[in-house]
KOLMI-864118 format. One record per residue (C-alpha): residue number from 1; residue in three letters; x, y, z. Coordinates in steps of 0.02 Angstrom, whole numbers, plus 50000, padded with zeros to 5 digits. Each point is the difference from the previous one (the first is absolute). Layout:
residues N
 romi fiba     X     Y     Z
  NUM  ALA     X     Y     Z
...
END
This chain:
residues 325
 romi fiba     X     Y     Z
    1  UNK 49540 49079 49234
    2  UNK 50106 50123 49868
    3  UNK 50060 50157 50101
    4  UNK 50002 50159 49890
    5  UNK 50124 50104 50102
    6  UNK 49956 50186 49962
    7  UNK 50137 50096 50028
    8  UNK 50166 49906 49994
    9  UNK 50114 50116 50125
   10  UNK 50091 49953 50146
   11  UNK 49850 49913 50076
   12  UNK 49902 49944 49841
   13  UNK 50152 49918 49939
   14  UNK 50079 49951 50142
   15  UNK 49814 49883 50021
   16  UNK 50009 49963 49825
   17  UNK 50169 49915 49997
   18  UNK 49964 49896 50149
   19  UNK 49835 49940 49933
   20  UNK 50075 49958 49826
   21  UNK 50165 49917 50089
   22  UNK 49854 49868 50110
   23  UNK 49917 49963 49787
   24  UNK 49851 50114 50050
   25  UNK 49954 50081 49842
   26  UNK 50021 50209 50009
   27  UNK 49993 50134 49875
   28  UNK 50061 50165 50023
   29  UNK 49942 50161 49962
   30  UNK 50149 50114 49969
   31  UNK 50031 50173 49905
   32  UNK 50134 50114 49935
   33  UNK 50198 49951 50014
   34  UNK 49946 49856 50142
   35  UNK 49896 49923 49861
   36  UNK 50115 49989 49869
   37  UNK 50135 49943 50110
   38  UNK 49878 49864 50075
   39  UNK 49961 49945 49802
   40  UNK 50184 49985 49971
   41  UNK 50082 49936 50141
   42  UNK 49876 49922 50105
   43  UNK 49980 50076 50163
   44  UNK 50144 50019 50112
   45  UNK 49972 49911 50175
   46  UNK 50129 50058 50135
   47  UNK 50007 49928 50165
   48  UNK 50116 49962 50145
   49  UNK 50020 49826 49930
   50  UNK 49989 50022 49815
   51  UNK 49982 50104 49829
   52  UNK 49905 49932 49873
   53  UNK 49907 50058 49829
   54  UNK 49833 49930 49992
   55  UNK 49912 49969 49858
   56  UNK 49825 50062 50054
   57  UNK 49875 50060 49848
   58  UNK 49986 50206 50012
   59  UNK 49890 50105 49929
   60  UNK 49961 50199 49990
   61  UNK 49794 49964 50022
   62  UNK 49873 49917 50063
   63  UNK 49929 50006 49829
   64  UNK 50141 49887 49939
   65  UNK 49945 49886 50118
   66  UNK 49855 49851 49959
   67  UNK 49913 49997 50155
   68  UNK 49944 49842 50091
   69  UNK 49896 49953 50136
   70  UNK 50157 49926 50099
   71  UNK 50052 50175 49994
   72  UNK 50067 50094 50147
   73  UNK 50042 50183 49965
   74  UNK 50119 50051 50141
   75  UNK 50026 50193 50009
   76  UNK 50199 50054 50031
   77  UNK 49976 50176 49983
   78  UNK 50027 50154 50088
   79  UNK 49824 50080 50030
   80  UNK 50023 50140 49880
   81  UNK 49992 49888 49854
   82  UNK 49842 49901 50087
   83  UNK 49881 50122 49889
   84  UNK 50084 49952 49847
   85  UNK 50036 49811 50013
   86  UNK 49800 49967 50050
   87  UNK 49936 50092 49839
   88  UNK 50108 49897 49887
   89  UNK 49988 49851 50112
   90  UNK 49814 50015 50000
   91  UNK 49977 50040 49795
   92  UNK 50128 49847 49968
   93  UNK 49926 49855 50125
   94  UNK 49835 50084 50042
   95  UNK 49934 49999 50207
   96  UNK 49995 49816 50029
   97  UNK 50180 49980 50019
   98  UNK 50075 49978 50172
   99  UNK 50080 50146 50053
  100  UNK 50168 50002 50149
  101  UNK 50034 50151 50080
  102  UNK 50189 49956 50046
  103  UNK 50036 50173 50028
  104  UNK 50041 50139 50149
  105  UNK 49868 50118 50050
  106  UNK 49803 49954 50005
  107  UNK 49929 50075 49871
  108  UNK 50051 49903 49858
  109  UNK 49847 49866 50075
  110  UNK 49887 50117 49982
  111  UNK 50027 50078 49832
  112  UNK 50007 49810 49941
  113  UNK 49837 49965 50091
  114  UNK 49922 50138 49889
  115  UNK 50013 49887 49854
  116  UNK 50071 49834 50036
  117  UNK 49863 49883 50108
  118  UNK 50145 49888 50030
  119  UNK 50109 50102 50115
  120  UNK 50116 49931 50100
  121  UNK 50144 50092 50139
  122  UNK 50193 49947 50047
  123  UNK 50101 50054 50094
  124  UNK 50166 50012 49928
  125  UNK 50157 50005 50126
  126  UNK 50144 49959 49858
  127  UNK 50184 50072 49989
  128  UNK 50026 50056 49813
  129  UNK 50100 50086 49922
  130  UNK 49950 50070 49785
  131  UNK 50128 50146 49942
  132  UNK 50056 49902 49846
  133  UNK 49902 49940 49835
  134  UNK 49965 49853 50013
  135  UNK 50066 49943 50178
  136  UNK 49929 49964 50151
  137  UNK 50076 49977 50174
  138  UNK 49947 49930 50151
  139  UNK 50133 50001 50180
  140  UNK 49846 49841 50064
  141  UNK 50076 49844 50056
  142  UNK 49909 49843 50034
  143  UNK 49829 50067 49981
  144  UNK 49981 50136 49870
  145  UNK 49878 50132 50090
  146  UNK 49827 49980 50082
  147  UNK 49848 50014 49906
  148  UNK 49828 49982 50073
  149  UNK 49851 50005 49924
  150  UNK 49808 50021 50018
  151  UNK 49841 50040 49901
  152  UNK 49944 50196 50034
  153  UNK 49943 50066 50073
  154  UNK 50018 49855 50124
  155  UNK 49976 49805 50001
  156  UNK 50099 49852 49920
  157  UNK 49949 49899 49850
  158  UNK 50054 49856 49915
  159  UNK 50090 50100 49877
  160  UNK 50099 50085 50143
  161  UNK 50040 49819 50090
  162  UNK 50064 49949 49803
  163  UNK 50108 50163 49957
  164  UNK 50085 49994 50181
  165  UNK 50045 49811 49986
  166  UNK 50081 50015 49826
  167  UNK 50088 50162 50075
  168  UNK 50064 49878 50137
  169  UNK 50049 49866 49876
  170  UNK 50117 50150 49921
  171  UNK 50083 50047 50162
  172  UNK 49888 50140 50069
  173  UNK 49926 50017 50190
  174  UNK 49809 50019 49915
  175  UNK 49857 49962 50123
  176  UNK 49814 50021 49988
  177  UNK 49938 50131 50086
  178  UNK 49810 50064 50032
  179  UNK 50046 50162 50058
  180  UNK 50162 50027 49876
  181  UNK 49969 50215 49986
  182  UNK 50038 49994 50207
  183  UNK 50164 49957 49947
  184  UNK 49987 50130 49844
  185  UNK 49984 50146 50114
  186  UNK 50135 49919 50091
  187  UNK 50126 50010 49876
  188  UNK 49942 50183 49939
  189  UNK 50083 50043 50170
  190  UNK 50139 49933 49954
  191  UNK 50006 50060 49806
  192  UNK 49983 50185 50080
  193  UNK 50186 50035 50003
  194  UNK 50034 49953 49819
  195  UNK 50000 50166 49939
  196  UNK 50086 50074 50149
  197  UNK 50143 49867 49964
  198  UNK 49988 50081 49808
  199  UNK 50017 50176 50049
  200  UNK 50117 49965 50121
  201  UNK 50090 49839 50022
  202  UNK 50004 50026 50182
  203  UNK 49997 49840 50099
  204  UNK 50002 50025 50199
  205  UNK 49994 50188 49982
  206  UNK 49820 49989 49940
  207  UNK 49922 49905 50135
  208  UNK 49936 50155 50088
  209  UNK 49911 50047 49833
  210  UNK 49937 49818 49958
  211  UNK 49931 49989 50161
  212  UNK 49893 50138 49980
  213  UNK 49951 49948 49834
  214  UNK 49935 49837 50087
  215  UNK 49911 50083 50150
  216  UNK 49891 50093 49858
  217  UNK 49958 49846 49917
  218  UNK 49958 49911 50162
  219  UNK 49881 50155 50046
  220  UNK 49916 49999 49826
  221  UNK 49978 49820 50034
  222  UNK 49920 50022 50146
  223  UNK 49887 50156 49942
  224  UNK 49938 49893 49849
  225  UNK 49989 49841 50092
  226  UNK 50111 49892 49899
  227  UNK 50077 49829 50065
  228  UNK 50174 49982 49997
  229  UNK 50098 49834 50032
  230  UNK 50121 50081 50160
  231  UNK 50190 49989 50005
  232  UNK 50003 49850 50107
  233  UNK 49901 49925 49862
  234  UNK 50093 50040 49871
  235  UNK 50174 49964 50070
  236  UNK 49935 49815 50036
  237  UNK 49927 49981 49814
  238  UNK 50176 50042 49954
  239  UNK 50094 49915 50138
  240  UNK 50149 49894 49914
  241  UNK 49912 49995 49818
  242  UNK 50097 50140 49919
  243  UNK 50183 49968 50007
  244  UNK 50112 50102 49892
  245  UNK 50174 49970 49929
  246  UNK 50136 50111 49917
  247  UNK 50065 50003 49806
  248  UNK 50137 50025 49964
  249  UNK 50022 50154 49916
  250  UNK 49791 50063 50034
  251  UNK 50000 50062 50152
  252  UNK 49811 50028 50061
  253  UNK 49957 50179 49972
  254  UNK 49841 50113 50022
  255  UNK 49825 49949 49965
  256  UNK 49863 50017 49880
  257  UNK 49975 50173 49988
  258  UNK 50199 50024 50009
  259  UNK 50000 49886 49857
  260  UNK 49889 50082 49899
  261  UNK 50061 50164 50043
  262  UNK 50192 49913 49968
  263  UNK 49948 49930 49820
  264  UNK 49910 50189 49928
  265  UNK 49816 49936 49990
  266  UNK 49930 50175 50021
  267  UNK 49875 49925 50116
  268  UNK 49999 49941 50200
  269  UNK 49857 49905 50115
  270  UNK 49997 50120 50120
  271  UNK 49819 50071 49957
  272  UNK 49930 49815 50040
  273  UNK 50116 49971 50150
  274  UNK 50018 50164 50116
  275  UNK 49863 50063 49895
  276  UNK 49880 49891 50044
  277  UNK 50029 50047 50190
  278  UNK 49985 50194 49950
  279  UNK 49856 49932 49938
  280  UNK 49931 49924 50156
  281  UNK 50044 50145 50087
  282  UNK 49888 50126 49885
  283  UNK 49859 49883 50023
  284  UNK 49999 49979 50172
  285  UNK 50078 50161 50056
  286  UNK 50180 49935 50041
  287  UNK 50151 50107 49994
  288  UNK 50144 49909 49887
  289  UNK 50129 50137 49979
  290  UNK 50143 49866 50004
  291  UNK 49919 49901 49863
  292  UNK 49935 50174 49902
  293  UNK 50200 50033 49994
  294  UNK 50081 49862 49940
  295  UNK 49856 49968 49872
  296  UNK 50041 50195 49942
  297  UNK 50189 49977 49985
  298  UNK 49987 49814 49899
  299  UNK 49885 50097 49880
  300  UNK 50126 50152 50003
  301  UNK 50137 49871 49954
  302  UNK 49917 49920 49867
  303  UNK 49946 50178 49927
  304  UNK 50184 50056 49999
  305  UNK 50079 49841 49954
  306  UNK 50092 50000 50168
  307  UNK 50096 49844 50057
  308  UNK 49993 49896 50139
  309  UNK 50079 50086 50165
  310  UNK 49954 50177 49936
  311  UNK 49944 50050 50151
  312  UNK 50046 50011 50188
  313  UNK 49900 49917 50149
  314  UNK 50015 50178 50068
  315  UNK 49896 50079 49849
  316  UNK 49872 49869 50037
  317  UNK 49974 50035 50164
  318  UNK 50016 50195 49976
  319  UNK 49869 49954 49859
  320  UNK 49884 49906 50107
  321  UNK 49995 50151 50137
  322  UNK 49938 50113 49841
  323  UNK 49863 49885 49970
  324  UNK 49945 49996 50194
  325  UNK 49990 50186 49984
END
């Protein structure tokens, strides 16, 4: 098994290096400055217990890439650049290739499914940090994140028994499981405050809004009759797997969407994470006013350049009361 790791950010890499560190063989798919640093360098691997440059082959395409049968194409991404990545995957290793979702949200599954017979879901529940070419960090001790994995829409193969074993043998939490997008929807819950944390950086001051955020999702849930793994559930997948550690001089800071608001991408997830519950909520006639604001003020920051922490937790709330009106 070769993994192709599309998308070599804080999460692509960070499963990248540990894959290459147990002799599995990995390629990345990079671009831009990350790339050429990558090419140069190696790839910078942080951790609480060491920094190392790894010599893992990088490339800009999948149509640098000689595809093989072996091959499994994990996708890193953020779901904006989903779209993208699947046309070029597609027109460089055609739709036999297997095809890993590794990504936040739930649609990426099914715009892979659209083209890709091969689909496959994980879960990814991974501290990483990318806000530097060509380094990745991860605050994981012990074992380096959880990562899951079924066929979709549902089920467990022999592929999926294969890909979770070698993600074992590399220092991952990575079981089978049948009914993997339960614990998809799961996580969206979670991913929900990622571009409140952006806009605001507010920590305990938020709860109020993220709260509501998650009582909208739950009630679109419900309205559209989609399983979710519960909270009890998830907090015993997770019980003592994910341990994290400090670094000196990296302290942990915000998450993915802070990152990629942090590092100037001109893009954010929040269309495929609170999005996809204003979504659910058109379909199935389900207000989402706290979910319609903060996806409005990540797209006003990205429109105006803003940094992270441009905005209060006040204006979100006095935003969400405009959007109940």
């Amino acid at each position: 098994m070769r993994f192709i790791i599309y998308g070599a950010g804080g999460i692509g890499g960070t499963i990248g290096a540990r894959l290459f560190q147990q002799g599995k063989e990995v390629v990345l798919i990079a671009r831009g400055a990350h790339l050429e640093a990558i090419k140069r360098n190696g790839l910078r691997f942080i951790t609480p217990k060491e920094q190392v440059n790894l010599d893992i082959p990088a490339v800009g395409h999948p149509s640098e890439i000689e595809f093989r049968n072996d091959d499994v194409v994990i996708l890193c991404m953020k779901a904006q650049h989903t779209p993208g990545a699947l046309d070029d995957l597609q027109s460089a290793a055609g739709d036999d290739v297997v095809v890993v979702c590794c990504q936040n949200g739930v649609a990426n599954e099914r715009m892979a499914a659209r083209r890709f017979k091969n689909t496959y879901a994980m879960v990814v529940i991974l501290p990483a940090l990318h806000l530097e070419p060509g380094v990745v960090i991860t605050h994981a001790v012990d074992t380096g994140g959880i990562l899951d994995a079924g066929c979709y829409p549902e089920g467990v193969d022999g592929l999926v028994e294969e890909l979770t074993q070698q993600l074992r043998e590399a220092g991952f939490s990575a079981e089978p499981d049948p009914t993997i997008m339960r614990q998809k929807y799961s996580k969206l819950l979670m991913n929900l405050g990622n571009a409140l944390q952006a806009a605001t950086e507010a920590r305990d001051e938020a709860r109020d809004v993220s709260r509501m955020m998650r009582e909208e999702a739950l009630a679109c849930y419900r309205a559209a009759d989609i399983d979710c793994a519960s909270a009890e559930e998830t907090r015993e997948r997770r019980g003592a797997a994910l341990r994290t550690g400090e670094i000196p001089g990296i302290p942990r800071t915000g998450g993915s969407s802070w990152q990629s608001v942090a590092r100037g991408t001109g893009n954010i997830e929040v269309d495929y994470l609170n999005g996809e519950i204003v979504l659910l909520g058109r379909l199935h006639g389900v207000a989402t006013p706290a979910n319609q604001a903060v996806q409005r003020l990540a797209h006003r920051m990205i429109a105006e350049k803003l940094p992270p922490g441009s905005f209060s937790i006040d204006q979100v709330r006095q935003l969400i009361e405009t959007e109940q009106d």
